[in-house]
Backbone as CSV, one residue per row, in Angstrom:
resi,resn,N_x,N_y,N_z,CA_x,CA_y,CA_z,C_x,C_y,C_z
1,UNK,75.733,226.231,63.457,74.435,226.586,62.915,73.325,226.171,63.878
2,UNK,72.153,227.143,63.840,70.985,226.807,65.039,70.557,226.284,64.205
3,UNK,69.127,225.428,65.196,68.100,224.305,64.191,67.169,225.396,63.752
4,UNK,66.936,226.181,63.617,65.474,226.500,62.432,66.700,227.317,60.962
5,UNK,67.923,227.116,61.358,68.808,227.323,59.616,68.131,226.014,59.115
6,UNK,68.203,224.910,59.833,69.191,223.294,59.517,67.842,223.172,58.106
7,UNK,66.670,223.618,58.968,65.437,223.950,57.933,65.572,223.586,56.535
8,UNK,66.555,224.925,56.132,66.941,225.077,54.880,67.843,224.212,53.994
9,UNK,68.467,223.364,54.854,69.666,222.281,54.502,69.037,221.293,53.097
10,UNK,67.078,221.276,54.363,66.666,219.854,53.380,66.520,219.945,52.009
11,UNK,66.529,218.968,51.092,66.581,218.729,50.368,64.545,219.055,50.052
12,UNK,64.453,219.922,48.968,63.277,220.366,48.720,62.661,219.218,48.173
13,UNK,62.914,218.448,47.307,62.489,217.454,46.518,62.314,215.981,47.633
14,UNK,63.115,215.791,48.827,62.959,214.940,49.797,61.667,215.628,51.091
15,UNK,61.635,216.784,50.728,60.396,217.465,51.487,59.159,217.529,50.887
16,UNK,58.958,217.153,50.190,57.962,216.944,48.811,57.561,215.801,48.777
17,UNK,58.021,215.020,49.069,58.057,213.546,48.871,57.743,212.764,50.232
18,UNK,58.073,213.539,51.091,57.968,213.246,52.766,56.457,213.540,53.031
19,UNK,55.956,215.066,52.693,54.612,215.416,52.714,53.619,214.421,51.907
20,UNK,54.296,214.218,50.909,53.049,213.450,50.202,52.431,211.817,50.928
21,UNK,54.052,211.624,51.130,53.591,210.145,52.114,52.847,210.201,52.988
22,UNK,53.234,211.027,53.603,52.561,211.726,55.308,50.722,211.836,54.677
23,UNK,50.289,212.606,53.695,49.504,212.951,53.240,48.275,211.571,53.228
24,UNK,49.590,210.342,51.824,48.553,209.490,52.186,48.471,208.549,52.864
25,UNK,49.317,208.671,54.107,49.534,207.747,55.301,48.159,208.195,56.001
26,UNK,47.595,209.579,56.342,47.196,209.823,56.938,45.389,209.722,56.246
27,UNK,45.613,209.518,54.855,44.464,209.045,53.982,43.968,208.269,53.903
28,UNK,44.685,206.721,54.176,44.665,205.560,54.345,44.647,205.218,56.281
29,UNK,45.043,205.878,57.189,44.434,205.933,58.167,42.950,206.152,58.298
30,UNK,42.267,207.470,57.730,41.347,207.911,58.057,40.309,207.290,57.339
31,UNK,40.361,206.500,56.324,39.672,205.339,55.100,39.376,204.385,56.235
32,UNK,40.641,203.666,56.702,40.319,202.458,57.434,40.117,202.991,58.503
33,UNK,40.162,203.498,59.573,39.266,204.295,60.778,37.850,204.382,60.085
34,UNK,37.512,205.003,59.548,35.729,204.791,58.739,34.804,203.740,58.637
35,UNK,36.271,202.603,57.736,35.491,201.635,57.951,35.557,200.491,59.193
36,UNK,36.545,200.781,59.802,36.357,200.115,61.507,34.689,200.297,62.179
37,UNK,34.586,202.049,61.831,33.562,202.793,62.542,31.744,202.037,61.764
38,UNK,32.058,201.366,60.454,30.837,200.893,59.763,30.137,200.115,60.754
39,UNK,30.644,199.568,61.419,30.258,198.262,61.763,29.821,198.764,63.800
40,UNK,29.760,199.990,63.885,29.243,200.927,65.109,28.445,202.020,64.834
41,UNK,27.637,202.274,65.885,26.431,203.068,65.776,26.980,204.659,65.831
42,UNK,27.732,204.543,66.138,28.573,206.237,65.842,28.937,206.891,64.318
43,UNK,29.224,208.383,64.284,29.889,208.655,62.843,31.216,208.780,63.535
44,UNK,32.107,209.415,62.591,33.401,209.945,63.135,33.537,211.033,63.778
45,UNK,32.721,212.095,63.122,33.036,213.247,64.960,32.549,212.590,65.416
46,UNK,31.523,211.919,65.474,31.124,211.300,67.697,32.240,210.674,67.790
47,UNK,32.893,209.337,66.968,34.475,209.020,67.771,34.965,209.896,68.156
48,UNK,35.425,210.996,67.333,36.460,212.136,68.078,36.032,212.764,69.189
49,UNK,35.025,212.856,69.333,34.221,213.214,70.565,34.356,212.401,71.807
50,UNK,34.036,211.145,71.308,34.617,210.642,72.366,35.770,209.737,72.921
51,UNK,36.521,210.455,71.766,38.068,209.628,71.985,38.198,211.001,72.588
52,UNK,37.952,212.712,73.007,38.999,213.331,73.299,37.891,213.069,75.242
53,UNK,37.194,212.991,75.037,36.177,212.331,76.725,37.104,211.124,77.267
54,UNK,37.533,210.520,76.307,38.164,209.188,76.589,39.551,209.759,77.462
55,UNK,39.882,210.254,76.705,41.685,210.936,76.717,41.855,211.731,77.560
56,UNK,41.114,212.877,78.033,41.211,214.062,78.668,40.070,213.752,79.885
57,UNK,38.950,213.461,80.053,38.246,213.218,81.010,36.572,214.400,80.761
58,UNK,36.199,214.591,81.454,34.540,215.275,81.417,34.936,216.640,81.096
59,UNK,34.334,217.339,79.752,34.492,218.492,79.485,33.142,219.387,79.505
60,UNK,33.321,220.204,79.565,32.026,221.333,79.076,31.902,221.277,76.913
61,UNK,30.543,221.607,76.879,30.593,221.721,75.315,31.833,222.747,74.952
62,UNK,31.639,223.760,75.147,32.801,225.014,74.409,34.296,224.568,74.679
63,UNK,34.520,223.487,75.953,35.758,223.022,75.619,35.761,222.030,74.808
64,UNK,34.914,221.064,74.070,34.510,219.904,73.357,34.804,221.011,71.443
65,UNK,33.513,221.682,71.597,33.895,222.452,70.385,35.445,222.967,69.965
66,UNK,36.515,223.513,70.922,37.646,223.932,70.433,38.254,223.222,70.294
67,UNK,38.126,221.973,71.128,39.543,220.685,70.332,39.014,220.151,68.905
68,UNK,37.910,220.453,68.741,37.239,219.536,67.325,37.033,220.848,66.296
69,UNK,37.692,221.714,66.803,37.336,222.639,65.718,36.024,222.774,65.274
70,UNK,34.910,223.118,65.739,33.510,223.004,65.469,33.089,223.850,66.166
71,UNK,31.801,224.331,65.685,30.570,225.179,66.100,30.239,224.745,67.306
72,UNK,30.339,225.803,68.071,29.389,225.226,69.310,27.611,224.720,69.641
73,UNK,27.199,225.201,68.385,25.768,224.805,67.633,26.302,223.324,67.554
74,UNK,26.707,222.835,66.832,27.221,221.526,66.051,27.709,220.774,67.074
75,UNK,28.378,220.931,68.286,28.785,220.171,69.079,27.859,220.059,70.500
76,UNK,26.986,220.972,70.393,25.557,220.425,71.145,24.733,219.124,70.616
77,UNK,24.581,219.536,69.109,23.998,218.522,68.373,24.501,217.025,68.705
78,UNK,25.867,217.347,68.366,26.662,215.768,68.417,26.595,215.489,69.789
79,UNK,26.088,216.324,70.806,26.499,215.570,71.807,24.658,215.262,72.043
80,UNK,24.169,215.816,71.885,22.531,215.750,71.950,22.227,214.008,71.328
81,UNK,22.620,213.759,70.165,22.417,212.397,69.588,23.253,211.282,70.772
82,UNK,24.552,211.669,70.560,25.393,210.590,71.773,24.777,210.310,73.123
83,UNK,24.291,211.716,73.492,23.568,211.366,74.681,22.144,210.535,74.707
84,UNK,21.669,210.467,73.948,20.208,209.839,72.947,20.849,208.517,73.147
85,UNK,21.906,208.052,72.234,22.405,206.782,72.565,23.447,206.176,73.411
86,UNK,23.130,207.337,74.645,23.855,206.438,75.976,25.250,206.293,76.290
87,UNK,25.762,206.900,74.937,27.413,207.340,75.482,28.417,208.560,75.863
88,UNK,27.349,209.107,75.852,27.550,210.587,76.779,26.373,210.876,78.105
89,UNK,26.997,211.407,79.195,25.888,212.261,79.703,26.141,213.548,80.273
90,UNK,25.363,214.411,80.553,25.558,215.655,80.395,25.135,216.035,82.418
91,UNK,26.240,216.457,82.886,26.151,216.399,84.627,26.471,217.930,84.938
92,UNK,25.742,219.026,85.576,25.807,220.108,85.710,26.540,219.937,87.065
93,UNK,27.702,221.229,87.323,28.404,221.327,88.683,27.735,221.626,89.309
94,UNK,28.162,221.360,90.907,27.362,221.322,92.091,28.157,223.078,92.455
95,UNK,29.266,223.626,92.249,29.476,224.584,92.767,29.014,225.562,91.923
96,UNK,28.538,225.429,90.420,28.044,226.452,89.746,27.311,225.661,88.690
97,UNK,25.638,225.698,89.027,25.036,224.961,88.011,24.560,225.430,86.789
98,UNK,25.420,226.989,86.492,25.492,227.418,84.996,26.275,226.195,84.053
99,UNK,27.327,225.664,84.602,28.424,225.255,83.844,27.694,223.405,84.090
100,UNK,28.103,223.070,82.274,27.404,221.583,82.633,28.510,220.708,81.436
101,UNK,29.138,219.506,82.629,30.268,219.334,81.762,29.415,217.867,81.171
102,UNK,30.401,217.240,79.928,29.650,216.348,79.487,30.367,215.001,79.965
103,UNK,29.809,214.092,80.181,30.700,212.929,80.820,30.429,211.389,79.777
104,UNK,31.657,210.528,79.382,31.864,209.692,78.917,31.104,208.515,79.841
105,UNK,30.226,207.558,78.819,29.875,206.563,80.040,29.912,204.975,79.651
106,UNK,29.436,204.459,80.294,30.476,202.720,79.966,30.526,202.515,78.645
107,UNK,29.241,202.552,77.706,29.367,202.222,76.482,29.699,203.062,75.262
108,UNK,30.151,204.295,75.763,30.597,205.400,74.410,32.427,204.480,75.220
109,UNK,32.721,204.617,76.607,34.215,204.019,76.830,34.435,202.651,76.047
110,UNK,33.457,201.707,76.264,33.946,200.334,75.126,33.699,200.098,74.270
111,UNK,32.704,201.726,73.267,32.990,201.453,71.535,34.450,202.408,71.673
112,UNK,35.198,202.967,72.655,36.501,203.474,71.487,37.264,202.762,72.041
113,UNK,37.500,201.886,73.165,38.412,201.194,73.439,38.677,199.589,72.008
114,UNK,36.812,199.018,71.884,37.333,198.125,70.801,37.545,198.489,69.636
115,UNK,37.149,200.352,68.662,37.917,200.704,67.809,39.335,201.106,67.926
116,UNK,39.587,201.654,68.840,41.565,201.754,69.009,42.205,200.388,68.532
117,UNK,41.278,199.327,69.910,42.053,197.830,69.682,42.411,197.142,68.543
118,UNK,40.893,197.509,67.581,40.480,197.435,66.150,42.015,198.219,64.765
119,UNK,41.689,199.616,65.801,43.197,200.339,64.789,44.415,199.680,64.777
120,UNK,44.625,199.994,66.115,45.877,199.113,66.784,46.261,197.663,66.098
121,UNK,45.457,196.612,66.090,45.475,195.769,65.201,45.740,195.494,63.652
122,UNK,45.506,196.451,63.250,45.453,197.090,61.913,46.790,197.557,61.243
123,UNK,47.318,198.094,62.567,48.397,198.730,62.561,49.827,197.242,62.494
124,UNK,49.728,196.601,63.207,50.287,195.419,63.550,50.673,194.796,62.662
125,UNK,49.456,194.497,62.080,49.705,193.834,60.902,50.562,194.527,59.352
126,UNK,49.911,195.833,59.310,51.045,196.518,58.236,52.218,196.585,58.917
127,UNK,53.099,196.518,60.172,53.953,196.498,60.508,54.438,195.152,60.453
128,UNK,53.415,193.853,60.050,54.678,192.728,60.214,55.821,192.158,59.673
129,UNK,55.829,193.092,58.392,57.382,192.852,58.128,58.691,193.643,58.273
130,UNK,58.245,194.548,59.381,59.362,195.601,59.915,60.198,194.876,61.022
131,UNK,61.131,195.072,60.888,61.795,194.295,62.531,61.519,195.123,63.832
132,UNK,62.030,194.829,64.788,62.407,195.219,66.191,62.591,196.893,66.331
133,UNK,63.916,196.613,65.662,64.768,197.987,65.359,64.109,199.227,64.297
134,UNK,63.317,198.342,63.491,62.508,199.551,62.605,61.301,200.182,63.202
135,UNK,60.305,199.390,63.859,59.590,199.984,64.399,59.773,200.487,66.199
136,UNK,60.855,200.535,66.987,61.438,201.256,67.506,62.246,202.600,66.842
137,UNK,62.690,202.350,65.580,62.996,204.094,64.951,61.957,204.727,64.501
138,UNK,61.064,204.230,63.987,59.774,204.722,63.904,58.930,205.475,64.673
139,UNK,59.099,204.415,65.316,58.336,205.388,67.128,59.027,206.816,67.296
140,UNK,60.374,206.664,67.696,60.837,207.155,67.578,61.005,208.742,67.003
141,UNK,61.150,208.653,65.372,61.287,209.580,64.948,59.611,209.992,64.294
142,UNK,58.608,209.393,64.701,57.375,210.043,64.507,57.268,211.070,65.828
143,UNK,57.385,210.359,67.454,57.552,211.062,68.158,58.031,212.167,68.173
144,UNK,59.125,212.371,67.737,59.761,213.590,67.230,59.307,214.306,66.267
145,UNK,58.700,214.271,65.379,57.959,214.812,64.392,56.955,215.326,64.848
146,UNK,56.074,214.477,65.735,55.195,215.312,66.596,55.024,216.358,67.621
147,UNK,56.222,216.155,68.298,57.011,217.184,68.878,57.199,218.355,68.624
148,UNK,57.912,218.310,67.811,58.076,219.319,66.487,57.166,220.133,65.999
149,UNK,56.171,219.734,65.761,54.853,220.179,65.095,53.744,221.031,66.334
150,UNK,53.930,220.773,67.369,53.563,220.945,68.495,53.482,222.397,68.778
């Protein structure tokens, strides 16, 4: 049997039950990400904004708008305020000064480095009663899940 039968194998009621976790795993992520973010001068699209500046490097707005799923109206804006407070700046190319990419700068880089550290931490701790071996299968088979989804 190929893998997109194996699909059908699962157990509907264990697929039901998988989504919902996932659901409020990812509910209870995005709760405590919020309130990490209280205590910084950003909202959450500007994090995402500049976690994908962080991740990927200097973009143009219309590439900023399609990873965030947003208006390209709306992602001028967000970047119009960020740039206001110094963690974006906006640098037009020297080989074509139509095109003007936006660039990450020291202090939009060390509010997402100490919210990650902040998540990351967060994370640690709901993991401290997993062993070795659990959160190595974890890794693991989230990796794969993501994969998957890809």
């Amino acid at each position: 049997m190929n893998d997109n039968n194996q699909t059908n194998l699962h157990d509907p009621e264990r697929i039901a039950f998988l989504e919902k976790e996932l659901r409020y795993i990812a509910g209870i992520i995005k709760q405590k990400g919020r309130e990490i973010l209280n205590s910084y001068t950003i909202t959450p699209p500007q994090f995402v904004a500049l976690q994908w500046l962080f991740e990927h490097g200097d973009m143009t707005i219309g590439d900023l708008s399609n990873k965030m799923y947003l208006a390209f109206s709306t992602t001028t804006d967000l970047v119009d305020r960020m740039e206001k407070n110094e963690l974006v700046v906006r640098i037009r190319e020297e080989q074509d000064r139509r095109v003007v990419r936006i660039k990450l700068l020291k202090e939009g880089e060390r509010i997402i480095e100490e919210v990650i550290k902040k998540r990351q931490d967060y994370l640690e701790n709901v993991l401290a009663d997993f062993d070795g071996d659990e959160v190595e299968q974890l890794s693991f088979l989230l990796e794969k899940l993501h994969n998957n989804m890809k």
